[in-house]
Residue frames as a rotation matrix with the C-alpha (Angstrom) as fourth column:
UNK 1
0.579 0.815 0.000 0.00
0.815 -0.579 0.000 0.00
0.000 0.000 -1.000 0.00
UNK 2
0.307 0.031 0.951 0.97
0.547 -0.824 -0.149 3.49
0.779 0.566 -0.269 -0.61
UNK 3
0.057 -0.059 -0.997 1.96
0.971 -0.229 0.069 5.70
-0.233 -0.972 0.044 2.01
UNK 4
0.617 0.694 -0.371 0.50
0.517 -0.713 -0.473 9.38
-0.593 0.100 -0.799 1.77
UNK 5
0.408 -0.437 -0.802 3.65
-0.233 -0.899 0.371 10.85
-0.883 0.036 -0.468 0.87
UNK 6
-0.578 -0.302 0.758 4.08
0.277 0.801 0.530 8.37
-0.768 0.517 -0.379 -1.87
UNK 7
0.055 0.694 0.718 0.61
0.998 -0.007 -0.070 9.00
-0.044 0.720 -0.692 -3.70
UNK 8
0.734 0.097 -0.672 1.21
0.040 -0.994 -0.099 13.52
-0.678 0.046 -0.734 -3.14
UNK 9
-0.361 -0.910 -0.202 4.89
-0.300 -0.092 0.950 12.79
-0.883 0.403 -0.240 -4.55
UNK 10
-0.182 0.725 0.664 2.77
0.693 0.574 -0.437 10.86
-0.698 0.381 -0.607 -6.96
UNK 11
0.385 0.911 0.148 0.79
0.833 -0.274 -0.481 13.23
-0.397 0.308 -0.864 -8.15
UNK 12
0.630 -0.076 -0.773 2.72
-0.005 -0.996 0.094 15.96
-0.777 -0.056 -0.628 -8.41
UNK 13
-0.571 -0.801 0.178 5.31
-0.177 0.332 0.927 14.57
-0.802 0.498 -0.331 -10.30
UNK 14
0.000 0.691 0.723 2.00
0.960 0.203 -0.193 13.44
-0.280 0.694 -0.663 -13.05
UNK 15
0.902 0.338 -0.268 1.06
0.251 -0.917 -0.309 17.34
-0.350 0.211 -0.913 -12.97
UNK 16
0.462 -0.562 -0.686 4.46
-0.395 -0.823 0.408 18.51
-0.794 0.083 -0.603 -13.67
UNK 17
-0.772 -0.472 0.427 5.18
0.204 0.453 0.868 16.15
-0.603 0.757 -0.253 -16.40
UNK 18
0.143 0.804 0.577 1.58
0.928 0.094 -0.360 16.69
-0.344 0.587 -0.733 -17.91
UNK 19
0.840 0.155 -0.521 1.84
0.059 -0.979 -0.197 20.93
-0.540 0.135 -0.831 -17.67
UNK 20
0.125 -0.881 -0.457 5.53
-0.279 -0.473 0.836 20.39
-0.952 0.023 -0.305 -19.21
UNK 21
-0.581 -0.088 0.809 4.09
0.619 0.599 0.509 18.62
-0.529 0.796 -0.294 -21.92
UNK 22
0.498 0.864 0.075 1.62
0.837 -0.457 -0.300 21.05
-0.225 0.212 -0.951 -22.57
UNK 23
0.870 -0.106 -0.481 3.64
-0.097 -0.994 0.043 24.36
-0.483 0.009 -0.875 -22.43
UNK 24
0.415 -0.594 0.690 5.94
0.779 0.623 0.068 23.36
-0.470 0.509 0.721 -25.42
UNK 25
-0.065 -0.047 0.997 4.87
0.873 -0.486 0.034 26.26
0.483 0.873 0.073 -27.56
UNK 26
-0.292 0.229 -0.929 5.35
0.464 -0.816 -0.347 29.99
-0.837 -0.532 0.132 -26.20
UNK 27
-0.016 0.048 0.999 4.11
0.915 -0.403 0.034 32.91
0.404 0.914 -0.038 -28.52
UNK 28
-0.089 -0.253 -0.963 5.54
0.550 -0.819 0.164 36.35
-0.830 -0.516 0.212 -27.81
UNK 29
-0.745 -0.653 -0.136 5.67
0.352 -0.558 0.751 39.68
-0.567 0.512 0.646 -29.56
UNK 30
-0.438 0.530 0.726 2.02
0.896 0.329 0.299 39.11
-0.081 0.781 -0.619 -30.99
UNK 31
-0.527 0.043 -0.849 0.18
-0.145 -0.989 0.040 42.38
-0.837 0.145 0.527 -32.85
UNK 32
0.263 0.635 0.727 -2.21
0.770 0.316 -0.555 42.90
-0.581 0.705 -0.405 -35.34
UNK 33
-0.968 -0.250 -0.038 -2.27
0.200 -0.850 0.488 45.75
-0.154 0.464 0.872 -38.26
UNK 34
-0.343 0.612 -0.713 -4.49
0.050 -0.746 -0.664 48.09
-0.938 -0.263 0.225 -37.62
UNK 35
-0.383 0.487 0.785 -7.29
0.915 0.087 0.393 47.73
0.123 0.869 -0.479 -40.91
UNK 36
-0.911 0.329 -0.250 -9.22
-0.405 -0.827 0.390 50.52
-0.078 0.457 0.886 -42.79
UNK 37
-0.081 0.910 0.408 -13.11
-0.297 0.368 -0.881 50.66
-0.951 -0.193 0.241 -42.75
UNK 38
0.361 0.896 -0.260 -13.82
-0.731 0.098 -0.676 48.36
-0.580 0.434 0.690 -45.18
UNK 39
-0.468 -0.735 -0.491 -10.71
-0.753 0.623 -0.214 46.46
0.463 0.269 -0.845 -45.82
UNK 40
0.851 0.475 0.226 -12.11
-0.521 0.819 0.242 42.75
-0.070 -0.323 0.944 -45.22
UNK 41
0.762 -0.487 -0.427 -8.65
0.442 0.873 -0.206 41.16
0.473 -0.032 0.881 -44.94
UNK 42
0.821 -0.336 0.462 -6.06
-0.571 -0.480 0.666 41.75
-0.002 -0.810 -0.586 -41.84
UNK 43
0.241 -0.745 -0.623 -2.73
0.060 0.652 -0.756 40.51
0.969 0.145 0.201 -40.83
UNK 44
0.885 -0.324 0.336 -1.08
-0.388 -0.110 0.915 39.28
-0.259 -0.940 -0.223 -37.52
UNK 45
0.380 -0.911 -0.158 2.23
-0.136 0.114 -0.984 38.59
0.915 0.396 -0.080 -36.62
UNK 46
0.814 0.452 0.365 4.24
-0.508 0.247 0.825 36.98
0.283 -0.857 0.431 -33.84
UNK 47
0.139 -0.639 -0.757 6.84
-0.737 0.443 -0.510 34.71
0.661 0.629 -0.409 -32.72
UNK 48
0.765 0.549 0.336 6.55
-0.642 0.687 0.340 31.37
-0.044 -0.476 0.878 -31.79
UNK 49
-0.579 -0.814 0.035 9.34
-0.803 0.563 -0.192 29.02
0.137 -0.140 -0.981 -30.08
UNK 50
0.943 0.325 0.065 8.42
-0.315 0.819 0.479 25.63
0.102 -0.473 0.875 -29.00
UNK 51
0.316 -0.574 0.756 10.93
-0.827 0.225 0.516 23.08
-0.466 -0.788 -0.403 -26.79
UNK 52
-0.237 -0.562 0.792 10.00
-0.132 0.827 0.547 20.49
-0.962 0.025 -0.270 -28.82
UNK 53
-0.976 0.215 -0.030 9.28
-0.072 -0.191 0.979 19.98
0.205 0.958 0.202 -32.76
UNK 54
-0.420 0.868 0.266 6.05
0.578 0.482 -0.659 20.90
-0.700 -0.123 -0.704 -33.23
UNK 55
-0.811 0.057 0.582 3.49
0.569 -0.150 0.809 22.53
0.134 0.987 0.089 -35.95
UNK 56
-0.687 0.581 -0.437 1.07
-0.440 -0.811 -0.385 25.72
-0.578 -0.072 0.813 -36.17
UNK 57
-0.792 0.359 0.494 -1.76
0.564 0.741 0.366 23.45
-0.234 0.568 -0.789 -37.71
UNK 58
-0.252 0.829 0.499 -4.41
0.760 -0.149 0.632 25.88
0.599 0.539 -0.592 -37.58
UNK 59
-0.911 -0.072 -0.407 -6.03
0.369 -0.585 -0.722 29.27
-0.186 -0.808 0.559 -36.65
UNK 60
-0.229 0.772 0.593 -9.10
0.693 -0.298 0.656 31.06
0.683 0.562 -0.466 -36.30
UNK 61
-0.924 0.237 -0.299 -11.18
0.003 -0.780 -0.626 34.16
-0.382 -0.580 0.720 -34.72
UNK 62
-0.045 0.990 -0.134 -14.27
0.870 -0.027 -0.492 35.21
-0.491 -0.138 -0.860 -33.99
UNK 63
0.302 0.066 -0.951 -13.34
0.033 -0.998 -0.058 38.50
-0.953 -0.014 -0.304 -35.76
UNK 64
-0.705 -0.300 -0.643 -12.53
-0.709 0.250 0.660 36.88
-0.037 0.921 -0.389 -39.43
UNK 65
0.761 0.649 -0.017 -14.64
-0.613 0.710 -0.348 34.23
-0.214 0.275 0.937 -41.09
UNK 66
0.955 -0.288 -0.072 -11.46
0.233 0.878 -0.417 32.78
0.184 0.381 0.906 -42.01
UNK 67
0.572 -0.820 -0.031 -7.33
-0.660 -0.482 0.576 32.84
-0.487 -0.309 -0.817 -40.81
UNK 68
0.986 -0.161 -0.050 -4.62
0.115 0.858 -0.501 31.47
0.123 0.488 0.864 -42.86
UNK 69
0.556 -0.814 -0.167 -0.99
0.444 0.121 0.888 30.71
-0.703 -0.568 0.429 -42.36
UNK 70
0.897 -0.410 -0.166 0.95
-0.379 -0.521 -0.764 33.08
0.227 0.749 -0.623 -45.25
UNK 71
-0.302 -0.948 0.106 4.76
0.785 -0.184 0.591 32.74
-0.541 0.261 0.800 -46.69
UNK 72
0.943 0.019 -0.332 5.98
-0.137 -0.887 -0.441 35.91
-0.303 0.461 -0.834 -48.31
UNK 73
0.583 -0.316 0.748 8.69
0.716 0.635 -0.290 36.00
-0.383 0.705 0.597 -50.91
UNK 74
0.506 -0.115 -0.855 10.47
-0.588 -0.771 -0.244 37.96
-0.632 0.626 -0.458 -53.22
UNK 75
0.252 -0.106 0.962 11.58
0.237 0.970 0.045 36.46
-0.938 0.217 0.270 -56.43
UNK 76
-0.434 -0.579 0.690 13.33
0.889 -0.154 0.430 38.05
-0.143 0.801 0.582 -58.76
UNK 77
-0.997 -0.062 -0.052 11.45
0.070 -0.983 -0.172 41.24
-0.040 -0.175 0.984 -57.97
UNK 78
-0.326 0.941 -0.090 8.11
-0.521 -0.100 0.847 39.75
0.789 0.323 0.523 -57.74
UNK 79
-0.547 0.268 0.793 6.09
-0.825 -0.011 -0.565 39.38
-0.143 -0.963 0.227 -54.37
UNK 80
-0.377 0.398 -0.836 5.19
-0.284 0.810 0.514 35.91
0.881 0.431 -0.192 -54.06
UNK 81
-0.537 0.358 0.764 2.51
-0.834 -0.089 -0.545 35.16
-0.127 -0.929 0.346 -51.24
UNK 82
-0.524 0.310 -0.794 1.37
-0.013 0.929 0.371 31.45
0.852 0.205 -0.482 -50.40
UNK 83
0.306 0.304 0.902 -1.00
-0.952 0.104 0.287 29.82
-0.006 -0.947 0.321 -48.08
UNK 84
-0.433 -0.716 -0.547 0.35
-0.575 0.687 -0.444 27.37
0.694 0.122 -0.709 -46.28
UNK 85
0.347 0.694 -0.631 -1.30
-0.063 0.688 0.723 24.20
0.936 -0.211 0.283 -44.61
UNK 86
0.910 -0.072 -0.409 0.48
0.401 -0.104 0.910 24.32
-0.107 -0.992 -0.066 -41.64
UNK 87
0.268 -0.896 0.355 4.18
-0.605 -0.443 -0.662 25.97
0.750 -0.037 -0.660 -39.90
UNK 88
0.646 -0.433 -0.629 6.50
0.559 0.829 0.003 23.74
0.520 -0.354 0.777 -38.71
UNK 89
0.581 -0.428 0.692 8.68
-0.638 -0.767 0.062 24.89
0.505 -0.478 -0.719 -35.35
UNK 90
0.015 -0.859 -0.513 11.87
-0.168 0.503 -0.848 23.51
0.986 0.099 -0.136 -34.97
UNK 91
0.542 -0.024 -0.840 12.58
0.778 0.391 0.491 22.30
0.317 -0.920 0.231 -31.57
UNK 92
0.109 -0.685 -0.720 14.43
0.768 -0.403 0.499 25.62
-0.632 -0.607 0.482 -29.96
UNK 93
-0.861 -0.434 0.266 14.32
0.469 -0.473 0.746 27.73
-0.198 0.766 0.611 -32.86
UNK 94
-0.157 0.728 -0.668 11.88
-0.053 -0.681 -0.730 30.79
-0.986 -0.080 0.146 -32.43
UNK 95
-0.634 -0.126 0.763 9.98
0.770 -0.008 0.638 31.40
-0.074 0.992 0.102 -35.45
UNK 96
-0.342 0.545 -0.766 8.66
0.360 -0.677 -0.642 34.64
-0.868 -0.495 0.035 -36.46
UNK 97
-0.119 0.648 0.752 6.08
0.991 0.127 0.048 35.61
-0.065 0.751 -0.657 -37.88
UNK 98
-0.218 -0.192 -0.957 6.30
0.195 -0.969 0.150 39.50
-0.956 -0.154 0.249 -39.68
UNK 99
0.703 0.476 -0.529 5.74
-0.261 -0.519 -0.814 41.63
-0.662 0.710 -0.240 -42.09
UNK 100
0.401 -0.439 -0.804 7.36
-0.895 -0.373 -0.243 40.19
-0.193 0.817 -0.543 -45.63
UNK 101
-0.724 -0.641 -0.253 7.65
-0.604 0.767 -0.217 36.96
0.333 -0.004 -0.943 -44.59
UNK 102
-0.535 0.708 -0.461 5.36
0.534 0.706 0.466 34.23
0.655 0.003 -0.756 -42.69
UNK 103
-0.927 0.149 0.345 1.93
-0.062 -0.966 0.251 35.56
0.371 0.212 0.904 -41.46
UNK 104
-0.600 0.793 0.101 -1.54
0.695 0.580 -0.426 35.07
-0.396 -0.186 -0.899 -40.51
UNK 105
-0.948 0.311 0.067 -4.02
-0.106 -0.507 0.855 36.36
0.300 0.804 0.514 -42.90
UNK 106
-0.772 0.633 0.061 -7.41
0.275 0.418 -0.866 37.25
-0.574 -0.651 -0.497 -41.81
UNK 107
-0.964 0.248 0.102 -10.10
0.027 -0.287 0.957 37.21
0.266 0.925 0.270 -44.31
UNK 108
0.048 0.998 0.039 -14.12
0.695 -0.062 0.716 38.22
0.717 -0.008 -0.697 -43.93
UNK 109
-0.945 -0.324 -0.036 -13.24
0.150 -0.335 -0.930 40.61
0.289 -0.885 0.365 -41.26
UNK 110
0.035 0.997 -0.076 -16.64
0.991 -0.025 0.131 40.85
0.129 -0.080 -0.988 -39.35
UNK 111
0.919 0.155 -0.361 -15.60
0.224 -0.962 0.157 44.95
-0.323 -0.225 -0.919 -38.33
UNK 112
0.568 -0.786 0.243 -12.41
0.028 -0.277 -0.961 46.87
0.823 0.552 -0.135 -39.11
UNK 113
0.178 -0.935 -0.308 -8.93
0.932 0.261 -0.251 46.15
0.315 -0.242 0.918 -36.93
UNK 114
0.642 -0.301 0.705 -9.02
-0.161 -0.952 -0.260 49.53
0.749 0.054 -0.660 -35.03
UNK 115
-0.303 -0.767 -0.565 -5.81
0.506 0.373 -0.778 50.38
0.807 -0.522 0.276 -33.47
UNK 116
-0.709 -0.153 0.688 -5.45
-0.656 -0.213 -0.724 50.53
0.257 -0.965 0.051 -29.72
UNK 117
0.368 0.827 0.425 -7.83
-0.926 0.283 0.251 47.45
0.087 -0.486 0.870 -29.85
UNK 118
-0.134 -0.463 0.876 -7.83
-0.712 0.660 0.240 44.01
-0.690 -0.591 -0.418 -28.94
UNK 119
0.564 0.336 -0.754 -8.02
-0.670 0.720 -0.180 40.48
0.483 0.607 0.631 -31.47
UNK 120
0.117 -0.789 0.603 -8.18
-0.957 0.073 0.281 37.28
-0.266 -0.610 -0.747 -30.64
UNK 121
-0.219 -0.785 -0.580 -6.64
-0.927 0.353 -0.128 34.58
0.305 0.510 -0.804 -31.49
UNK 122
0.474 0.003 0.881 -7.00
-0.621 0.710 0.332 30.63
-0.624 -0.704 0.338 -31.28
UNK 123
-0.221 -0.806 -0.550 -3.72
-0.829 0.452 -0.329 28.52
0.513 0.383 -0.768 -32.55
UNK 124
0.964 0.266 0.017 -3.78
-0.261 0.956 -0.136 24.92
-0.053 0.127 0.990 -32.86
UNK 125
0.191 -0.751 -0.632 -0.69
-0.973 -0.060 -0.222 22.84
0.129 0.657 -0.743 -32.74
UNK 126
0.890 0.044 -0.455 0.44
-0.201 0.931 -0.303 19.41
0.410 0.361 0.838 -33.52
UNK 127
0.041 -0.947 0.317 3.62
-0.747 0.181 0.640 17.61
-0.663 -0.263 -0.700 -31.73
UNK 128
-0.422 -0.397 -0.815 5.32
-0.899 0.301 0.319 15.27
0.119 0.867 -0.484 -33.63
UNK 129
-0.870 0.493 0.030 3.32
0.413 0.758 -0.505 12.14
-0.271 -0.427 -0.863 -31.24
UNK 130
-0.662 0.748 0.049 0.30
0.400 0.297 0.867 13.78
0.634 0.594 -0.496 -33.11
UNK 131
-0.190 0.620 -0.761 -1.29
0.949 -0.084 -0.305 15.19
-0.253 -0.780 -0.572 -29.95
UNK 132
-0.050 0.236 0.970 -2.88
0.373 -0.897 0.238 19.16
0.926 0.374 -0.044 -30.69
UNK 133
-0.367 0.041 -0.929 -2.79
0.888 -0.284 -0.363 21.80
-0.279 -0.958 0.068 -28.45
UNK 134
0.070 0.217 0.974 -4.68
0.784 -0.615 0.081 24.67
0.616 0.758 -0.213 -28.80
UNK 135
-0.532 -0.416 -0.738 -3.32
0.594 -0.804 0.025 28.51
-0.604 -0.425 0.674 -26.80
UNK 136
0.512 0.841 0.175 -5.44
0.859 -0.507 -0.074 31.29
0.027 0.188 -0.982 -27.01
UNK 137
-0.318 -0.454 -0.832 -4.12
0.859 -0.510 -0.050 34.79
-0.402 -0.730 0.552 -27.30
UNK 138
0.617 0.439 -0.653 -5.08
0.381 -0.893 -0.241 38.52
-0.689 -0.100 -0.718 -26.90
UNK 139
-0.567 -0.811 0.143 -2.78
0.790 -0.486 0.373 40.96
-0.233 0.325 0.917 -29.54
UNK 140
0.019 0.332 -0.943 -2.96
-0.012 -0.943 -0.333 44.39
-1.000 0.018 -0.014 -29.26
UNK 141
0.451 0.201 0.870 -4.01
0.892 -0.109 -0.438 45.76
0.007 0.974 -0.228 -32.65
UNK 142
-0.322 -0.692 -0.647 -0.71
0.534 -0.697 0.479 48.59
-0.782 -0.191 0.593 -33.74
């Protein structure tokens, strides 16, 4: 049988291996651009580390009908912009996400992006064992 200090040690150890599995992925720096009344498509930007490999698999908002993961280019003097299905984050290697480069594209906007407000934000991700997490966040609109 167990002996109390067994099953607390127990436990605690479970929680701190479960929360350390969870909190792989940090995202710092996030911000929106401020939109124009009637522009129906926004951008955000950010940068996301994770501990271990893992993948941006998906995003959405209640303030877009639709969010998509952007590359940005240049290519011989021509601006090449993809959507991409998902962003892969190296294990330790911040990735960021800015202007001219990778992105998050919000299309249908339900109102215009005014600055000094708030958007938010729900990111999916994928570890390589397949498991999703998903990490709300607030960015100030600049």
């Amino acid at each position: 049988m167990m002996s109390l200090t067994s099953k607390v040690f127990s436990v605690i150890l479970f929680l701190t291996c479960t929360l350390n599995a969870q909190a792989a992925v940090t995202i710092n720096d996030a911000w929106a651009r401020a939109s124009k009344p009637g522009q129906e498509v926004g951008a955000a930007y950010m940068t996301l580390s994770s501990s271990d490999w893992s993948c941006l698999t998906k995003v959405s908002s209640a303030a877009a009908g639709a969010v998509e993961i952007h590359s940005m280019s240049m290519d011989k003097g021509v601006m090449k912009m993809r959507m991409l299905e998902h962003l892969e984050l190296p294990a330790g290697k911040p990735v960021k996400l800015a202007p001219g480069g990778f992105h998050l594209m919000l299309f249908e906007l339900k109102k215009p992006l005014a600055a000094g407000g708030k958007l938010e934000l729900l990111l999916t991700f994928e570890n390589e064992k397949g498991k999703t997490e998903s990490k709300k966040v607030t960015l100030p609109i600049k």
